[in-house]
Legacy VTK file of the C-alpha trace (Angstrom):
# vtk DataFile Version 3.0
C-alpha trace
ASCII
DATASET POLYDATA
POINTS 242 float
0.000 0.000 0.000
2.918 2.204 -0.578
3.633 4.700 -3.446
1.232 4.204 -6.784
0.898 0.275 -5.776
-2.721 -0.815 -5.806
-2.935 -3.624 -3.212
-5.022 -6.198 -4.769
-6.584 -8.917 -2.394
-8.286 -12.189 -3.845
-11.097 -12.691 -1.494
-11.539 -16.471 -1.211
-13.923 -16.323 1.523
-15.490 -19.812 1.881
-15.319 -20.586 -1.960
-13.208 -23.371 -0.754
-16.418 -25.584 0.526
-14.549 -26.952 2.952
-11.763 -28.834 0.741
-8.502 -27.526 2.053
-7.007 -28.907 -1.705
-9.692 -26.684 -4.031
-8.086 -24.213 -1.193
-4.830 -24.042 -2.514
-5.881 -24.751 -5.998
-7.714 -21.017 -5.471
-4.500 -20.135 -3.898
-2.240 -20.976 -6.802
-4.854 -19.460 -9.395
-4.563 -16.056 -6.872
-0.370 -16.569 -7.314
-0.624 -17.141 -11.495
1.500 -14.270 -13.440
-0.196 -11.721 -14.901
1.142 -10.678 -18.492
-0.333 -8.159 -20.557
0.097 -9.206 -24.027
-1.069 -5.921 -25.715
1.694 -3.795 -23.882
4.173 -6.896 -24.087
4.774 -6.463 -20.763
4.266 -8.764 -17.088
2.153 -6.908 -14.689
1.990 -6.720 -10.909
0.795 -10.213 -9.665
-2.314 -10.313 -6.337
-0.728 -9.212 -3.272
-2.897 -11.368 -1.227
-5.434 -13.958 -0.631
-8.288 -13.928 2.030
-10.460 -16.563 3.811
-13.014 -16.018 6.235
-13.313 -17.767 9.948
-16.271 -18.503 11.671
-17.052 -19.726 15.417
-20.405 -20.948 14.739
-21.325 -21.357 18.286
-21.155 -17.606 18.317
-22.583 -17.305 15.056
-25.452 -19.314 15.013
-29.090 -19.753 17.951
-29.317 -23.758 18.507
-32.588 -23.080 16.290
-30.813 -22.007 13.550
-27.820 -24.795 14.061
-30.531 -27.508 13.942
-32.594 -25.994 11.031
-33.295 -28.693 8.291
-31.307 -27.651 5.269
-31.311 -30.098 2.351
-31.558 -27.681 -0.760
-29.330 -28.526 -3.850
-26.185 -27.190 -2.265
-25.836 -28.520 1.107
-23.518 -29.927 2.839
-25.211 -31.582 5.603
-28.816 -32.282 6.784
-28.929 -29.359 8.933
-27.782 -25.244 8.356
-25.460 -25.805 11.567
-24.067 -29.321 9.738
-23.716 -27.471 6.295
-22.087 -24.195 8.078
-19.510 -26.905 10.273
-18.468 -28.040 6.422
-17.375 -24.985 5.487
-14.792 -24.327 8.503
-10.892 -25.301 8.364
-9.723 -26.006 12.132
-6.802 -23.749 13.577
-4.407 -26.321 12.201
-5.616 -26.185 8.135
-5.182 -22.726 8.489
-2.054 -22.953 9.634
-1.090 -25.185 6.496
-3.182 -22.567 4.094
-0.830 -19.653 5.452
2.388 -21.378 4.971
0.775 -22.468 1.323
0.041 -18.992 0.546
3.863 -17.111 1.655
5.162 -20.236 -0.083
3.355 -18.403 -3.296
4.460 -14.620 -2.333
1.175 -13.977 -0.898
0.422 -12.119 1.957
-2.496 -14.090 4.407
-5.638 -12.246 5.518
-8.749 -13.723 7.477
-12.203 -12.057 8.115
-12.698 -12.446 12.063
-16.059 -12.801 12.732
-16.585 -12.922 16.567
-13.947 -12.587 19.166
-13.358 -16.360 19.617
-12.199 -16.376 16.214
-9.387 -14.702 17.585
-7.358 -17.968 18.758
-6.168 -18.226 15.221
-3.553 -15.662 16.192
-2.070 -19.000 17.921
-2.105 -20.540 14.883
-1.152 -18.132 11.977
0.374 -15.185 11.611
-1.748 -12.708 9.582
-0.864 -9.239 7.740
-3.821 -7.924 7.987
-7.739 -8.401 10.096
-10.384 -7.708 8.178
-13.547 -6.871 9.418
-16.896 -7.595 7.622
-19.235 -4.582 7.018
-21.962 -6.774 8.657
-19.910 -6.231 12.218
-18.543 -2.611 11.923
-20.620 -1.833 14.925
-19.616 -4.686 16.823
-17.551 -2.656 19.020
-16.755 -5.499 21.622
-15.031 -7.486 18.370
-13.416 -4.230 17.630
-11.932 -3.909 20.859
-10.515 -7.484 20.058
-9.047 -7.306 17.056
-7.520 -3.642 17.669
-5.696 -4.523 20.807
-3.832 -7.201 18.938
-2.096 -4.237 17.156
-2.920 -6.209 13.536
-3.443 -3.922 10.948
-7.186 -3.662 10.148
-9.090 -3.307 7.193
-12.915 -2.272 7.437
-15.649 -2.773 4.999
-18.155 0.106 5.435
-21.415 -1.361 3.828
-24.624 -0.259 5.059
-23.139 1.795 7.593
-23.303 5.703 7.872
-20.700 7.867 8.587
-21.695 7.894 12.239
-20.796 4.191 12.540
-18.076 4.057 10.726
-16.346 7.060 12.877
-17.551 4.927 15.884
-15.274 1.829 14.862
-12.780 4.376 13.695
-12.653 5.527 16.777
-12.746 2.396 18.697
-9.443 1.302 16.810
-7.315 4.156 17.388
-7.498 3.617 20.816
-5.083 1.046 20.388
-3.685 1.723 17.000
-4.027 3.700 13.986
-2.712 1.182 11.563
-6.296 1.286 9.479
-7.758 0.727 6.063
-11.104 1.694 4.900
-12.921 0.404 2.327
-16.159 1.692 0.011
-18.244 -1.429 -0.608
-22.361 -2.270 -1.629
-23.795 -4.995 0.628
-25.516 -6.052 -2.708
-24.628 -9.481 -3.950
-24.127 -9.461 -6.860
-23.748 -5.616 -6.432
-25.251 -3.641 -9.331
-23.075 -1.691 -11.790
-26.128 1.637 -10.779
-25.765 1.105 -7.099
-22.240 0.980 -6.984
-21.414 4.675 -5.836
-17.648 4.552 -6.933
-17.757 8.574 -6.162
-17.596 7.456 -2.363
-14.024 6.790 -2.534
-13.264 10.098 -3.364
-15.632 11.352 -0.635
-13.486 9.080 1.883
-10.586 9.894 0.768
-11.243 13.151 1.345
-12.425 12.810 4.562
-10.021 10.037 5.658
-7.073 9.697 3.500
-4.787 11.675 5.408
-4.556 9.042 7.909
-5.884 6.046 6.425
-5.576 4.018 3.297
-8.958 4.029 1.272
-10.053 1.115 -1.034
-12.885 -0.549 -2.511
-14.591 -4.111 -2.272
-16.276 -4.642 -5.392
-19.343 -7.149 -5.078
-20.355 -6.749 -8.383
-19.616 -8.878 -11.633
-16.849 -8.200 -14.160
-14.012 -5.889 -13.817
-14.711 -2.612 -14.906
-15.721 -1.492 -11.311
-12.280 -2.156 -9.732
-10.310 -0.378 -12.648
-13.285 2.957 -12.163
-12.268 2.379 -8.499
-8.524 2.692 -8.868
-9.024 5.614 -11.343
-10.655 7.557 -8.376
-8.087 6.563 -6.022
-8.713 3.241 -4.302
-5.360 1.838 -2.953
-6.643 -1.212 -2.153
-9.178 -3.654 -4.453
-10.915 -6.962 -2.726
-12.251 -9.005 -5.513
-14.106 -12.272 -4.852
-12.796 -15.614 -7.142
-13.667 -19.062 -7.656
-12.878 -22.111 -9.287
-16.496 -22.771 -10.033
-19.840 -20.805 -9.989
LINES 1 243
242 0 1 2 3 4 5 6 7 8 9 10 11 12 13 14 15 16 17 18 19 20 21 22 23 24 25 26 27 28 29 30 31 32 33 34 35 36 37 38 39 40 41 42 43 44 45 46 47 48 49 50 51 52 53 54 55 56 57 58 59 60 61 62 63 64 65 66 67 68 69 70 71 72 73 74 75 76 77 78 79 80 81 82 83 84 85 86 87 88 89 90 91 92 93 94 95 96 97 98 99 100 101 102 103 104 105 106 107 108 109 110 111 112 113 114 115 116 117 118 119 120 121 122 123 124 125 126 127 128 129 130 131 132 133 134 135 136 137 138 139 140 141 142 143 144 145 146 147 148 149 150 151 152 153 154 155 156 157 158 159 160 161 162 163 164 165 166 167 168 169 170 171 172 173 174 175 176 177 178 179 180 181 182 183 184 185 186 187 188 189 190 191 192 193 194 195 196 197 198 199 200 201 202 203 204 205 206 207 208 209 210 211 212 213 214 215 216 217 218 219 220 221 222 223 224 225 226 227 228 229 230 231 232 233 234 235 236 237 238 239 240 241
C-alpha cells in the first residue's frame, strides 16, 4: 500500500467448501503471473489472498444450528451441519498460510466474533479484516484492535456515524487502518455501486488512512473505475467454479 501500488486482495472467503485442496488450488490461481500481451509487458501479480473464519457457536441460535437444510447445495442435513463443512480447524489454516507465503502472498482472514481470535495462535496474519456486517460490533473491535494487527474495514450499510464509531474504537489502540467503500448487494449492481464514495473518503479520511474498494459486483470494470478515483486497495471475490 505504498507509493502508486494498488494492493489487490483475492477474497476467497469460503469458496473453498470446505476442501482444504480446491483451497490451494484457489490459492495458486490467486499466485498465477499476470502478463499483458497488448503492452508486451508482465504486470503486478495479487498481493494477497483472504479466507473467512467462523465460530459458529457464536454465530449461530441452537434453532438455527438444527434448522433442516437439504436444498441442492448442502452440505449436511442441517444449516449448523452445512455451516460446520465450510470451517478449516486452527491447524488447516495454519497449512493454508504457509501455502500462501510459499506463493508470495500475503495471508488475511475475516474475524467474525472474538473467539475467532485464537487463530492468532495458529497463523500469523498481515492484515484483520472486518466484515461490514460487524462494523458496529464494538466489543469485536476492541478485540481485534488490541492485537495491534493492521485492520481493514468494509463500510457497507453503515453511515458515517458508525463508521467514525469503529474508527474511533481502533485508534485507541492503533491507527494502523484501512477503509474500504463497498455495496452490501450481492451481486452488487453496476447503478448502485457509488464509486464517487471513494473520493468522498478519501477526502475525509485519507490523510490518515488508506482508502479502497470491495467490489461485489460482476466483471471488472468497477475495480479499474475504483482505482481511477483513487482506491489503494481492491478486494475481488474468485472461484474455481460458480
Amino acid at each position: 500500500m505504498k507509493g502508486n501500488h494498488t494492493y489487490i486482495i483475492a477474497e476467497i472467503g469460503q469458496n473453498h467448501n470446505g476442501d482444504i485442496e480446491l483451497a490451494k488450488k484457489l490459492i495458486d490461481m490467486a499466485a498465477m503471473p499476470i502478463f499483458d500481451t497488448f503492452g508486451d509487458r508482465r504486470l503486478p501479480p495479487v498481493d494477497a489472498v483472504k479466507f473467512c473464519k467462523r465460530d459458529l457457536s457464536e454465530e449461530l441460535t441452537r434453532e438455527e444450528m438444527n434448522r433442516p437444510y437439504t436444498g441442492q447445495h448442502s452440505f449436511g442435513a442441517t444449516y449448523g451441519e452445512h455451516r460446520a463443512k465450510l470451517e478449516f480447524d486452527y491447524k488447516q489454516y495454519r497449512e493454508l498460510e504457509r501455502y500462501a507465503r510459499s506463493k508470495g502472498l500475503d495471508f488475511i482472514v475475516t474475524l467474525c466474533s472474538p473467539k475467532t481470535l485464537k487463530l492468532l495462535d495458529y497463523v500469523k496474519l498481515d492484515h484483520i479484516k472486518v466484515a461490514s456486517r460487524d462494523l458496529t460490533n464494538i466489543p469485536l473491535l476492541e478485540a481485534i484492535a488490541k492485537t495491534k494487527i493492521p485492520v481493514i474495514l468494509s463500510r457497507g450499510m453503515s453511515d458515517g456515524k458508525e463508521l467514525d464509531t469503529a474508527i474511533k474504537t481502533i485508534c485507541k489502540y492503533h491507527s494502523k487502518i484501512s477503509i474500504l467503500h463497498c455495496i452490501s448487494e450481492y451481486p452488487a449492481q453496476y447503478e448502485n455501486l457509488n464509486i464517487l464514495s471513494i473520493k468522498a473518503l478519501e477526502k475525509k479520511y485519507g490523510k490518515k488512512f488508506t482508502i479502497g474498494y470491495s467490489d461485489h459486483s460482476i466483471g471488472i470494470v468497477p475495480p479499474v473505475l475504483a482505482v481511477a478515483h483513487g482506491a489503494k486497495i481492491i478486494e475481488k471475490h474468485i472461484t474455481l467454479n460458480r
